[in-house]
VMD Tcl script that builds the backbone (N, CA, C; Angstrom):
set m [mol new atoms 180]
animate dup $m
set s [atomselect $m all]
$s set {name element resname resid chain x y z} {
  {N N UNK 1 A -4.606 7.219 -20.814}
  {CA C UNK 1 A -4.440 5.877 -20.244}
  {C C UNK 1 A -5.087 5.791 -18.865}
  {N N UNK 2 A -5.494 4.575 -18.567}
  {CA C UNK 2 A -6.071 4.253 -17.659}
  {C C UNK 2 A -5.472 4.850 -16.264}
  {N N UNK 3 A -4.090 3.890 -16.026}
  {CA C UNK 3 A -3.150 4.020 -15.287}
  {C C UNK 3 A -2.816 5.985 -14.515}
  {N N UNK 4 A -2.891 6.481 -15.673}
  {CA C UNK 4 A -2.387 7.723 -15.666}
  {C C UNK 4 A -3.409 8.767 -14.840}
  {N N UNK 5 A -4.864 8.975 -15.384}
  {CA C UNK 5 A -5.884 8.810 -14.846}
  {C C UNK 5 A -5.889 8.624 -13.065}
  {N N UNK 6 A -5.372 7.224 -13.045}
  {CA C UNK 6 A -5.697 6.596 -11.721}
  {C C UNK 6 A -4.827 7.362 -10.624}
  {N N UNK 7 A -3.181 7.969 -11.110}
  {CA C UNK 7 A -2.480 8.519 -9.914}
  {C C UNK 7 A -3.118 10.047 -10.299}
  {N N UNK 8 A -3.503 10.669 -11.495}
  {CA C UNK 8 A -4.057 11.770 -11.237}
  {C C UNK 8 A -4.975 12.143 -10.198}
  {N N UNK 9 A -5.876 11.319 -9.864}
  {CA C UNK 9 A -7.260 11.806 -9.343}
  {C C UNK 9 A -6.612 10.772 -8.026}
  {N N UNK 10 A -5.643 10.261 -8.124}
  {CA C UNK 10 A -5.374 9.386 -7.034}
  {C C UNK 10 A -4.398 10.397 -5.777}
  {N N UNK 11 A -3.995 11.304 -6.596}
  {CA C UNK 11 A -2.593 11.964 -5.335}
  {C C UNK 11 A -3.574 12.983 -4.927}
  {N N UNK 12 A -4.013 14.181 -5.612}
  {CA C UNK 12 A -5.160 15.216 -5.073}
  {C C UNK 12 A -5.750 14.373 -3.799}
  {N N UNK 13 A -6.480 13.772 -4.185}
  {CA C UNK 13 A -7.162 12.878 -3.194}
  {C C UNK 13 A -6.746 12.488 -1.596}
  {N N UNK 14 A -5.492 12.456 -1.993}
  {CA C UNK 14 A -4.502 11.127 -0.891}
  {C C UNK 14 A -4.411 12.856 -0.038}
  {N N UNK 15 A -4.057 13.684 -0.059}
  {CA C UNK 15 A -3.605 15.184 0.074}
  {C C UNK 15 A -4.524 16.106 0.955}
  {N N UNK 16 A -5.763 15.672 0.427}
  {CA C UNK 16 A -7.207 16.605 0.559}
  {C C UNK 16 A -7.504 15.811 1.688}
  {N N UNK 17 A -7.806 14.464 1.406}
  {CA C UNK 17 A -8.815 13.622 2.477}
  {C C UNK 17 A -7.856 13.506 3.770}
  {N N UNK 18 A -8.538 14.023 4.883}
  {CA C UNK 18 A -7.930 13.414 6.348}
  {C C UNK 18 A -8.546 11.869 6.598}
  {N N UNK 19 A -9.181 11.549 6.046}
  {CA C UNK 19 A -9.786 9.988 6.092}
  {C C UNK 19 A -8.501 9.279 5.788}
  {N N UNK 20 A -8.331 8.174 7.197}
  {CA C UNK 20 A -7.580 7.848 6.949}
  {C C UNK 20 A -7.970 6.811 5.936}
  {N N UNK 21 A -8.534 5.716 6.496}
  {CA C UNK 21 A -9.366 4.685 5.007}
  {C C UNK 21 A -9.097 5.022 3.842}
  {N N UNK 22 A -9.380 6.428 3.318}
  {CA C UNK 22 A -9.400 6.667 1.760}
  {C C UNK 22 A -7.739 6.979 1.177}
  {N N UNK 23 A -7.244 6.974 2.651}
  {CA C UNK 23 A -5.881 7.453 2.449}
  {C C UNK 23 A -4.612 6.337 1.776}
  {N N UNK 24 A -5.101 5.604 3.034}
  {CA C UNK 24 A -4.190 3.818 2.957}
  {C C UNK 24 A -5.000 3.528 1.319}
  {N N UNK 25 A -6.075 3.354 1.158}
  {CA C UNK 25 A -6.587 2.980 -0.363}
  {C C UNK 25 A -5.719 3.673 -1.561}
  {N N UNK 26 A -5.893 4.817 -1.082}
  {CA C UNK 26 A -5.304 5.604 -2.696}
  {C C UNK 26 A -3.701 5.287 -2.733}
  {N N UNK 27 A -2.869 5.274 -1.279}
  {CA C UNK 27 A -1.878 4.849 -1.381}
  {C C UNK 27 A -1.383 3.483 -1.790}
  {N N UNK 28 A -2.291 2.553 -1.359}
  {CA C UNK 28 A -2.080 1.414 -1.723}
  {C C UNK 28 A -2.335 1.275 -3.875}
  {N N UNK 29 A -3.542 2.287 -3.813}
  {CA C UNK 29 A -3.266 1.675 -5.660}
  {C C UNK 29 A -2.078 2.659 -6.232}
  {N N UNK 30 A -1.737 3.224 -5.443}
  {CA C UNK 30 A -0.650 4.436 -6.172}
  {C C UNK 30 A 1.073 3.710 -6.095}
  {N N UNK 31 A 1.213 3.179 -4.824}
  {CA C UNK 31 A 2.213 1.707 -4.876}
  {C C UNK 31 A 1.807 0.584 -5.136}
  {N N UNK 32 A 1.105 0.148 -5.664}
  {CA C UNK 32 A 0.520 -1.300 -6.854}
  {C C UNK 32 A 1.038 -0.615 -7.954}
  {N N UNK 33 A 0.449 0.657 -8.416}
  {CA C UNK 33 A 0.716 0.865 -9.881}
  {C C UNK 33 A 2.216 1.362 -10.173}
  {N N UNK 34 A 3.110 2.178 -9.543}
  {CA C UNK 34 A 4.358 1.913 -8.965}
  {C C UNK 34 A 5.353 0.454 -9.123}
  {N N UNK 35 A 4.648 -0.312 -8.575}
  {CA C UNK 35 A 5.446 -1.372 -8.416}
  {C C UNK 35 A 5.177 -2.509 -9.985}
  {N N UNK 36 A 4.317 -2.259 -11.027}
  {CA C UNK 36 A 3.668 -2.886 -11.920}
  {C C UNK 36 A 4.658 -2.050 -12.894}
  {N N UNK 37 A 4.802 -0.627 -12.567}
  {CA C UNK 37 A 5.868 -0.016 -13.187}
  {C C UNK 37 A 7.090 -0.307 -13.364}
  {N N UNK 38 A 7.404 -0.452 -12.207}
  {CA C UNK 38 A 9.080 -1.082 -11.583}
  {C C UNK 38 A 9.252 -2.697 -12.529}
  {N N UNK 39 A 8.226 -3.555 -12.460}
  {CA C UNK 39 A 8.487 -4.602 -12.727}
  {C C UNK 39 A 8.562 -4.843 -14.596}
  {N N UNK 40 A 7.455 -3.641 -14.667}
  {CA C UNK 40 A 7.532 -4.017 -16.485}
  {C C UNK 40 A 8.926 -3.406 -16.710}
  {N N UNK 41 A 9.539 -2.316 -16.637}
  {CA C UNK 41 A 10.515 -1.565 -16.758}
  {C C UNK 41 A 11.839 -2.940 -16.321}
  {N N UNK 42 A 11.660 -3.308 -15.194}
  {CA C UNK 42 A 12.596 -4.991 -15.308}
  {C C UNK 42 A 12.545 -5.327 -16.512}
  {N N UNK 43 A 11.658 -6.228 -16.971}
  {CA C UNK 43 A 10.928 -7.154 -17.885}
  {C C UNK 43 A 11.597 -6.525 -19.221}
  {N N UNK 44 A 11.501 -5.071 -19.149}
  {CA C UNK 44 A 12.130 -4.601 -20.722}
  {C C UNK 44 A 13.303 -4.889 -20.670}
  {N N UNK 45 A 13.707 -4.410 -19.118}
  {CA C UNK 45 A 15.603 -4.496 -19.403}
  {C C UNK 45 A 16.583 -6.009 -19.782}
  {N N UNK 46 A 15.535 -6.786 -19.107}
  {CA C UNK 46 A 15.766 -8.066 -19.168}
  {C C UNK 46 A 15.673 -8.659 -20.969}
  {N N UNK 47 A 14.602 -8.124 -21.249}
  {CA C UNK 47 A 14.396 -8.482 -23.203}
  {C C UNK 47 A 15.570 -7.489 -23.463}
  {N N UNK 48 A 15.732 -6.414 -23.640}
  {CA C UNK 48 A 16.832 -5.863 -24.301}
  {C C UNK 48 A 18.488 -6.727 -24.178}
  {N N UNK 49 A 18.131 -6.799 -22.973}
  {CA C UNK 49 A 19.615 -7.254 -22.598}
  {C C UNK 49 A 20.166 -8.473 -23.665}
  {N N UNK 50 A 19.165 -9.673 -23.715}
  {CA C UNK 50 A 18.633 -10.433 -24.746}
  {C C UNK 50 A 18.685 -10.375 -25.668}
  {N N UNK 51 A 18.363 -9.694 -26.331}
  {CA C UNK 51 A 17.995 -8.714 -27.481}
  {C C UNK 51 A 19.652 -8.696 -28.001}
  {N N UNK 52 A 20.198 -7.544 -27.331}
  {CA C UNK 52 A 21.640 -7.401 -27.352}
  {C C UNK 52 A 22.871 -8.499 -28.146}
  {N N UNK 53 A 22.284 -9.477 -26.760}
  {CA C UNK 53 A 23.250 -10.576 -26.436}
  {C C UNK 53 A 23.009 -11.277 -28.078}
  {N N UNK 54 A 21.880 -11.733 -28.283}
  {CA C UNK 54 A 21.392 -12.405 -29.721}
  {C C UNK 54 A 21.914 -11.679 -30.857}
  {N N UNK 55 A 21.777 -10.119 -30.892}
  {CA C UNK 55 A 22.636 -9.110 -31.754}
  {C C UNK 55 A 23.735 -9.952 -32.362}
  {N N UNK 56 A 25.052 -9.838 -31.311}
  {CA C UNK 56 A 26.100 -9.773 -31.572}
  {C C UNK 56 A 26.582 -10.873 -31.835}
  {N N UNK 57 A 26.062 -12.296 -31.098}
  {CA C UNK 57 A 26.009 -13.751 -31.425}
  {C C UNK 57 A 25.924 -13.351 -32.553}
  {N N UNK 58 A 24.809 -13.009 -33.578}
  {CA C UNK 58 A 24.580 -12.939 -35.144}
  {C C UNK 58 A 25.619 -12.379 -35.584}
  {N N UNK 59 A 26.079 -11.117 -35.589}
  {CA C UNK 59 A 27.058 -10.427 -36.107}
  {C C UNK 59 A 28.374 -10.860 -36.368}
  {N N UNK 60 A 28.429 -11.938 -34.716}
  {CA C UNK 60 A 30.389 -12.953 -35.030}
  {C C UNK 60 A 29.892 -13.512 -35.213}
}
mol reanalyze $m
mol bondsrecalc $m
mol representation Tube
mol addrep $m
């Protein structure tokens, strides 16, 4: 995956380089992709929850 890829070659990087520039960059896509994480992982809990709720409505 793309994503996966991106913090691989993204943390080495952040570690190695004293640049700061390349530093704030890699950090910045490494908390974008982080936070895209955080939000889909919402988004599921939110459908399940849903999900759930519709379940048991059916069931009684």
């Amino acid at each position: 995956t793309p994503g996966a890829s991106l913090v691989r070659e993204g943390l080495p990087s952040l570690y190695r380089s004293n640049n700061r520039s390349s530093i704030t960059k890699s950090g910045l896509l490494i908390f974008f992709f982080l936070l895209l994480l955080v939000v889909f992982m919402f988004l599921l809990q939110i459908a399940f929850s849903k999900g759930e709720v519709r379940t048991i409505e059916r069931s009684v």
